[in-house]
Structures are given as C-alpha cells and as structure tokens.
N, C-alpha and C positions, 0 to 999 in steps of 0.2 A: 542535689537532685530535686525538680521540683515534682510534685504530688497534685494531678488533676482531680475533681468529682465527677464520676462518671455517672451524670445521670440527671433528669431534668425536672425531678420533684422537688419543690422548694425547700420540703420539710426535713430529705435527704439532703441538701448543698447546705443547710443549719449545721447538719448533724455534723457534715463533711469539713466543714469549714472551722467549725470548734474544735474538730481531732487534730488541726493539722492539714488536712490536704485539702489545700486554701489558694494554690497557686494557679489558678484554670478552673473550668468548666467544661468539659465536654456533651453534646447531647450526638444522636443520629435518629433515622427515623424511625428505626426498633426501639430505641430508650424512651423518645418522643411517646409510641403506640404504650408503650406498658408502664410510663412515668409520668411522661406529660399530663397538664392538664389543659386539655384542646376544647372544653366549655368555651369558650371564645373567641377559638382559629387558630391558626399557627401563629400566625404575626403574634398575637398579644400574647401568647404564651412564651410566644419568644423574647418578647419586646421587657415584660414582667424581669424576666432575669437579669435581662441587660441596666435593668433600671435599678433593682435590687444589690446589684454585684458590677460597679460598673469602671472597677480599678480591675478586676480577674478576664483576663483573654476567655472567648464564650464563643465555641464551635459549632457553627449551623449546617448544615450537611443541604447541600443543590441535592438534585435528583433527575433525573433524566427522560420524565416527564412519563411514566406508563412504561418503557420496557420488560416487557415478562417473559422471550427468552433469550440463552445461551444467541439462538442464532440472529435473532433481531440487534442483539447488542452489539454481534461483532460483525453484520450489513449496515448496520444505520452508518453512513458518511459521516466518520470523525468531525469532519465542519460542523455540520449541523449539531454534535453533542455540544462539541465547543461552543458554540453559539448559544445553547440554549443553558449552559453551565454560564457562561459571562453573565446573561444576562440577570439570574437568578444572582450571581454571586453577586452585581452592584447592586442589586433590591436589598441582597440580605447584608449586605458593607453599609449602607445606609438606615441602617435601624438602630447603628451606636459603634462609637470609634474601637470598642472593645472587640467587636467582632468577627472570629477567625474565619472564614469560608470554608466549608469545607468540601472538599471536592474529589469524586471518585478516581480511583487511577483507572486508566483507561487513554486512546492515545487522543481522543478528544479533551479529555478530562486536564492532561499536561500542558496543551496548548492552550486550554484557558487558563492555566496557572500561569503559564508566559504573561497572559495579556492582561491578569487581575494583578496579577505581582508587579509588572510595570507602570501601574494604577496606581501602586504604592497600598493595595488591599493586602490586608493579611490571610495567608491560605494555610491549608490545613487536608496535603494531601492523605487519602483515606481509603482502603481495604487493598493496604498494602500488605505484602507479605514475605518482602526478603530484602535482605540489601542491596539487590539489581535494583527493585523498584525504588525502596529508598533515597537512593543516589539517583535516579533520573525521576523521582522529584524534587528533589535541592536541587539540582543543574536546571528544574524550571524555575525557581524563583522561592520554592513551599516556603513559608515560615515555618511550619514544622512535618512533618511526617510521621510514618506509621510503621510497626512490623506488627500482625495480630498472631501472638503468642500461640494462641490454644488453637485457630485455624492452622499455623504451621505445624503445629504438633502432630495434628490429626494427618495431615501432609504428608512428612517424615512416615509416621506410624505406617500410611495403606503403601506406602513406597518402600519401608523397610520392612513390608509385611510380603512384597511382591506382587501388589496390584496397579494396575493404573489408577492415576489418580482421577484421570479425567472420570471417573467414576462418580465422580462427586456431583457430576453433570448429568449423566446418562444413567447411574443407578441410585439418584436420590435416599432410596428407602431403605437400602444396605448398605452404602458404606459407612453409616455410625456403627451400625452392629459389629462388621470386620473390625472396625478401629478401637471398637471396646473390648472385643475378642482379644485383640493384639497387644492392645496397649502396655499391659505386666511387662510383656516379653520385652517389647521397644521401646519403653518410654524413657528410660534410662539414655540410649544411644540419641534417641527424636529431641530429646533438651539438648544434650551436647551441641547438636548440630548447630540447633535456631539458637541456644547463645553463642557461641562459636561467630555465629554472619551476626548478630547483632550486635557485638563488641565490633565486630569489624566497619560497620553501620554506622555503630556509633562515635565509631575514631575519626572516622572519617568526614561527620559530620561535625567534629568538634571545629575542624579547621573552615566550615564554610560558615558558619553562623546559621543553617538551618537545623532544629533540635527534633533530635526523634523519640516519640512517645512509645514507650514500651505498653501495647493497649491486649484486648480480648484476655481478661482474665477469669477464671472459673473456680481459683482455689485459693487460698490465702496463703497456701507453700509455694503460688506462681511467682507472687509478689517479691517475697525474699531472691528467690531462684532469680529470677530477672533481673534484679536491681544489682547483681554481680556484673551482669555484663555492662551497665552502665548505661543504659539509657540516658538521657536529659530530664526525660517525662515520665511518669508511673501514671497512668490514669488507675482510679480505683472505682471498681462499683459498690456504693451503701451496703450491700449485703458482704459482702467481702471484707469490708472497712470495719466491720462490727465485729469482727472475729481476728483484726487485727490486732496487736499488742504495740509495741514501743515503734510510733510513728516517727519522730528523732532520728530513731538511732539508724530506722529505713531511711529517712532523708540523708543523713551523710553515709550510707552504704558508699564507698571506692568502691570502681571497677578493678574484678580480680581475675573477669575471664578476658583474656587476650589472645585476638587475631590479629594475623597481618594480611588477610587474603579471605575474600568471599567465600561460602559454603553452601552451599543449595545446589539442587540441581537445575542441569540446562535446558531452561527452558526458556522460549522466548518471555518477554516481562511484559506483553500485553494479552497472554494468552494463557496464563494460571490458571488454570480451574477452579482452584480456591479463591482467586482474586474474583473472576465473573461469579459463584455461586454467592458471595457475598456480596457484590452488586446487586444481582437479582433481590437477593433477600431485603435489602435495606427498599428496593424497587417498590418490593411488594407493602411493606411496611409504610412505606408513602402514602401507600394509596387509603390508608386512614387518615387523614389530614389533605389529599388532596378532594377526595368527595366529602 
C-alpha cells in the first residue's frame, strides 16, 4: 500500500516523508487556501514542490474557473468544462514530468480525462465518492482515483438516518448537525457500507492498472479502518500522521474486507450531492489563488 502527504506545507511533506508516507503528494484548493504558501502565486508554489520532490507523483487540482452553484455546474455545457479542464491540465502537465492533474468528476471533467490520458498526462480523478464513479474514471484513462471516506460516511449516515441527501445542497447549515446527531446510532452500519464498495473498487481496480486512493480522512481510527479494504493509496493529512503509530505495519495492511459487487445507492454518478457539494467547496477555495 502506498502512503500519500496530504498537504502542500513544505514543512509538513519533511515531516511526511521522514515518517514514511513518502510515496505521493497530494494538494487541492482547500489544502492549497489553509497550507499553501501562495506569497508568490500558485505556479511557484506549485513549481517549489515539484522541484523539491521531483521522483514523488504531485497532484494539482484544475478548477472550473468561478462556479458557485449546484445549478450553474450542472447547465454549464460539459464541453466547455471539458475544455477548460484540458486546457488547465496541459499548463499544470507542463510544470514537471511528476505531475498528476487532478481533475473533478463531473461529465465534462471524464471527457478531459479521455483527452489528457491520451496525451499520455497523468490524471488524478477527484471528489469521487463510490465505486460507480471510480470505475468510470479508470474506463477514462485516471492514473488514479478517489472514494472520500468521511464525505461518504456523512452520506450513509443522513440516508440511514432517513433524510435526503440532497440536503447537503439545499440545507447547507443542518445537515452536519443531523449527521452528528446520528452518527452513534449509524456509523457502525455507514463503514460497513463505504468499505464493503471500496474493497470492491478496489478489486476491481487491481486488474486495470488504475489505483485508488482511499482520501478525506478526519480520525486516525479512519486510517486503520480503511486500509482493510484495501485501497492502493492512503493519503494522509500532517495532523492525522502525528497521532499515528507504526507507519510499516499500515503499509503492508492485506485486504481483509471483501466484495464481489458494488454497494451504494442508486443514484445517477454525475448527480451525488456529495460529489457537487464538494466541487463547489474546492470551487470556492480557488478563488484564493485565483484573485
């Protein structure tokens, strides 16, 4: 199992890279807003690590130029996302052979993965959230992909609570509260599930040569829990990594949870509400670095 740093402070990828989780880089624009050091622009902040780390895969996250809502994201013409993801993703493929693009799921978002993947750029699809999405980003080309852990939790949790989820959309300012409220009672069943689909994720993935990162972590009991199902990738965040114990012995974790068959519910895989509200967010988070 390889072990990414999640997080784009130099001083953190030191710390990260001496413990052990030495294998990747990952940044996005929220890590960027609250780690980065953007004194100098994004380029050079970006440029910095590639030059520093420049044998470790280093994820740079497109963005979609200003969308701030639900409904703009899902009128704007797939083409034009696509287009303006290509075009970001050959600027930021051209800043060092190291690095991965990273590119939102979304159905514009796959289509540039088609067209950067047959470019022979390294992709790195992102704010995914189940093994539907998963799997039709390896059928575009990803070098790697995503499930975010703790986003699906919260998922499960307002679904096995008997909410809609789409609430995540429409009721911004309560559904954390419901999901805290709940959480005791379901969190138990809400892991089952998300490892359950991402053993199956990641069986699946063994056989195509795209690797899935097990990402969004918030506890250091997520890390162990996760690494059963088997991921490829652990991304870890500094603050989590410090409270971790024997790095090792996480690295050769076996997979011990097994699936033969997807788990989540049906829903179309370009219309999650956790997948768009986590677009959004990463959206918003841009716009420190784009102004």
């Amino acid at each position: 199992m390889k072990l990414f740093a999640d997080t784009a402070d130099m001083e953190d990828i030191i710390y990260s890279f001496q413990r052990g989780v030495n294998s990747g880089i990952t940044t996005n624009p929220k890590i960027l807003e609250s780690t980065g050091d953007l004194s100098e622009g994004l380029e050079n902040a970006c440029k910095r690590i590639l030059r520093e780390y420049p044998d470790a895969p280093v994820s740079l996250e497109t963005d979609l130029g200003g969308i701030e809502t639900v409904e703009e994201l899902l009128s704007t013409p797939y083409l034009e996302i696509r287009d303006r993801i290509v075009s970001q993703g050959r600027r930021l493929a051209s800043w060092g052979e190291n690095v991965y693009v990273k590119i939102p799921f979304c159905e514009g978002g796959i289509q540039a993965t088609r067209i950067l993947s047959d470019e022979g750029v390294k992709t790195n699809v992102t704010a995914t959230m189940d093994s539907a999405q998963a799997l039709e980003a390896a059928n575009a080309g990803a070098t790697v992909t995503n499930i975010f852990v703790n986003r699906r939790l919260d998922y499960e949790v307002l679904r096995l609570a008997g909410y809609k989820v789409s609430m995540v959309l429409s009721d911004p300012s309560q559904w954390k509260e419901i999901v805290s409220e709940n959480k005791e009672r379901f969190n138990g069943e809400a892991w089952e599930i998300v490892l359950r689909d991402m053993s199956y994720a990641a069986k699946q993935l063994d056989r195509n040569g795209t690797d899935l990162i097990g990402a969004s972590i918030r506890d250091p009991t997520d890390v162990h829990r996760m690494a059963k199902a088997g991921p490829q990738i652990i991304t870890i965040p500094t603050p989590i990594l410090r409270k971790l114990g024997d790095i090792k012995g996480l690295r050769e974790t076996k997979r011990s949870v097994s699936y033969v068959a997807p788990v989540g519910a049906d829903i179309p895989i370009y219309r999650n509400p956790m997948t768009l509200k986590t677009i959004l967010d990463f959206e918003n988070a841009a716009n420190t670095y784009r102004t």
